[in-house]
Each structure stands twice: as C-alpha cells, then as structure tokens.
C-alpha positions as CSV (number, residue, x, y, z in Angstrom):
1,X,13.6,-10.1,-8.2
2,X,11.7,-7.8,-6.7
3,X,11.4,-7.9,-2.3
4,X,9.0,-6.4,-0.2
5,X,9.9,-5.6,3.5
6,X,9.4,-8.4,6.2
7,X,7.3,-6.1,7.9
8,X,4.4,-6.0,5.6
9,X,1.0,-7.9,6.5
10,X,0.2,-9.5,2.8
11,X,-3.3,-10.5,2.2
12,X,-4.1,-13.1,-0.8
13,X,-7.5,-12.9,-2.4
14,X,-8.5,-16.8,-2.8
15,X,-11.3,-16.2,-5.3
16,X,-10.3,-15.8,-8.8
17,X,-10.8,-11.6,-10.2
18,X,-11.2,-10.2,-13.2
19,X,-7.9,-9.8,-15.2
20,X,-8.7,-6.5,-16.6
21,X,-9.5,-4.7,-13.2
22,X,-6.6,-1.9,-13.1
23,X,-5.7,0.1,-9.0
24,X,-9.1,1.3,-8.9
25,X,-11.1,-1.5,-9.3
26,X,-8.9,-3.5,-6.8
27,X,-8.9,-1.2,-4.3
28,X,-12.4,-1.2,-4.6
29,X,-12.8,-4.9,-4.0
30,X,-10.0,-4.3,-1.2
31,X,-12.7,-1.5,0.4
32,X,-16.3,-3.0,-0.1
33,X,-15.3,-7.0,-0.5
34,X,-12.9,-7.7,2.1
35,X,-12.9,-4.9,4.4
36,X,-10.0,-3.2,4.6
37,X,-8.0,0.0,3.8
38,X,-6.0,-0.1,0.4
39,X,-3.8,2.8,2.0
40,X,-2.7,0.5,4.9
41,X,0.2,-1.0,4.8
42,X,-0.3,-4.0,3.4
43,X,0.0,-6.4,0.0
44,X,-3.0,-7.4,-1.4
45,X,-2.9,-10.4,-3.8
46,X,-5.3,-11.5,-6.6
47,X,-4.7,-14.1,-9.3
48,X,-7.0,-14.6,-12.4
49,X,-9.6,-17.7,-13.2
50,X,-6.5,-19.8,-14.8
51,X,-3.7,-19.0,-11.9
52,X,-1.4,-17.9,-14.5
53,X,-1.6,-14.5,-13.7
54,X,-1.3,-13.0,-10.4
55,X,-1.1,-8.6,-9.5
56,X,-0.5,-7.0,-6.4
57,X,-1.4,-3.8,-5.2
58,X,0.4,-1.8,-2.2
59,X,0.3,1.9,-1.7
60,X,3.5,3.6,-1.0
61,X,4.1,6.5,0.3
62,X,1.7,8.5,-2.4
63,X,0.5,6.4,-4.7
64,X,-0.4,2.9,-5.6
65,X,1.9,0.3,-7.1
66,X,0.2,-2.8,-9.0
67,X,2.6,-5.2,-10.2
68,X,1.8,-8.6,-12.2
69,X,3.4,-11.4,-13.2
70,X,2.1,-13.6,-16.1
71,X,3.7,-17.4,-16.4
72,X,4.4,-18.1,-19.8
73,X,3.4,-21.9,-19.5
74,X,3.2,-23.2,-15.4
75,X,0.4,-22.1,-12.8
76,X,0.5,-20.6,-9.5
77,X,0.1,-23.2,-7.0
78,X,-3.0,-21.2,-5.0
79,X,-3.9,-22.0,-1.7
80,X,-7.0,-24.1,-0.9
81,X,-8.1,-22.4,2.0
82,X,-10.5,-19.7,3.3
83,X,-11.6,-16.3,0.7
84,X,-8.8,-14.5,2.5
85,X,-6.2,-15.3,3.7
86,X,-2.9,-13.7,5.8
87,X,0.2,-14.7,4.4
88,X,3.9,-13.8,5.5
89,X,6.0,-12.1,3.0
90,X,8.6,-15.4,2.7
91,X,5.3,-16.9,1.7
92,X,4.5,-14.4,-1.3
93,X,7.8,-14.9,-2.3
94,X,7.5,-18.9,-2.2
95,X,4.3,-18.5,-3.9
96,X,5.7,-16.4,-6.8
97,X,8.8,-18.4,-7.2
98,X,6.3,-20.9,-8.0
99,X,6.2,-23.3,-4.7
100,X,3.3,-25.0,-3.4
101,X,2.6,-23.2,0.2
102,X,0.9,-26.5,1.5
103,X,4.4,-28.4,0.9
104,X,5.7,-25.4,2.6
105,X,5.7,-24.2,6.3
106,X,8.4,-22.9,8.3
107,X,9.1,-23.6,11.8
108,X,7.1,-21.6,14.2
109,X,8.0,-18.7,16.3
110,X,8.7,-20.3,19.8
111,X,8.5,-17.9,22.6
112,X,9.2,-19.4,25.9
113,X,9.2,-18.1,29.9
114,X,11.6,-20.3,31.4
115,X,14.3,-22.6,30.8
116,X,13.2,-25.8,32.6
C-alpha cells in the first residue's frame, strides 16, 4: 500500500464532492472553500455522496498527484464531525484500511516538566 510521510498535515473534506471533479476542480475547492494552499504541504481528502469512493490530492515537488480508491462493495466509515477536519496520517491510513476513526484514538502525546 501506498504511505505518505508522518510529517504531512492531512485535511479530510467532511461534505460529500462531486465524483467527477479531476486536480483542478479540487484544488479549487481547496483555494476558495476551505482556505488553504493546494501547493502546501498537505493531503487533502474528499469522498463522494455514497462514501465508496474517496481521492486525495497532494502536490509534490512539481505537480499534483490525485489518487482514489473505489470499494467494490463496503463504505468508508467518515467522520461525523466538523466540514474540515485535521487528521494525522496513522489516521488516513486507518480510515482507508477501512476502520471507523471514532472506535479509534491513539494515546496522546504526553509532554511533561518534572518527574514528581
């Protein structure tokens, strides 16, 4: 399967888009909808009206890469959450391996000063 770098900030588009916009009409919505750069460095995510189709779009470098993945008979399990929302890249991972991300959380980061 295909892994993205831990480093990326991945962005999942929570309202359903239209399966046959291509780079240029999500990096439009990217731009104007949500407000950000398509050239940052960054995974955007977008899934269709029936959740069995899902495309991201990164840029790399110079040019765009837009991948999908369509399930043959399951759904994505989509968060139920704000329009936007920032996942980590385990996360995209769990989501397109098919797991629900509520069920799923990891530990938190725990930073601390002093050892008591």
């Amino acid at each position: 399967m295909f892994r993205f770098d831990s480093g990326l900030k991945v962005y999942l588009h929570r309202e359903p888009v239209d399966g046959r916009k291509a780079i240029n009409g999500l990096a439009l919505l990217v731009e104007q909808e949500l407000g950000f750069n398509p050239f940052e460095p960054a995974v955007f995510v977008f899934s269709n009206r029936r959740r069995d189709r899902i495309k991201l779009l990164f840029w790399d470098r110079n040019g765009f890469w837009l991948l999908m993945k369509r399930l043959e008979a399951d759904r994505f399990r989509w968060p139920k959450q704000e329009a936007l929302l920032v996942l980590s890249v385990e996360q995209l991972h769990w989501l397109l391996e098919g797991i629900d991300l509520a069920a799923m959380r990891p530990h938190p980061v725990r930073k601390y000063q002093q050892i008591s």
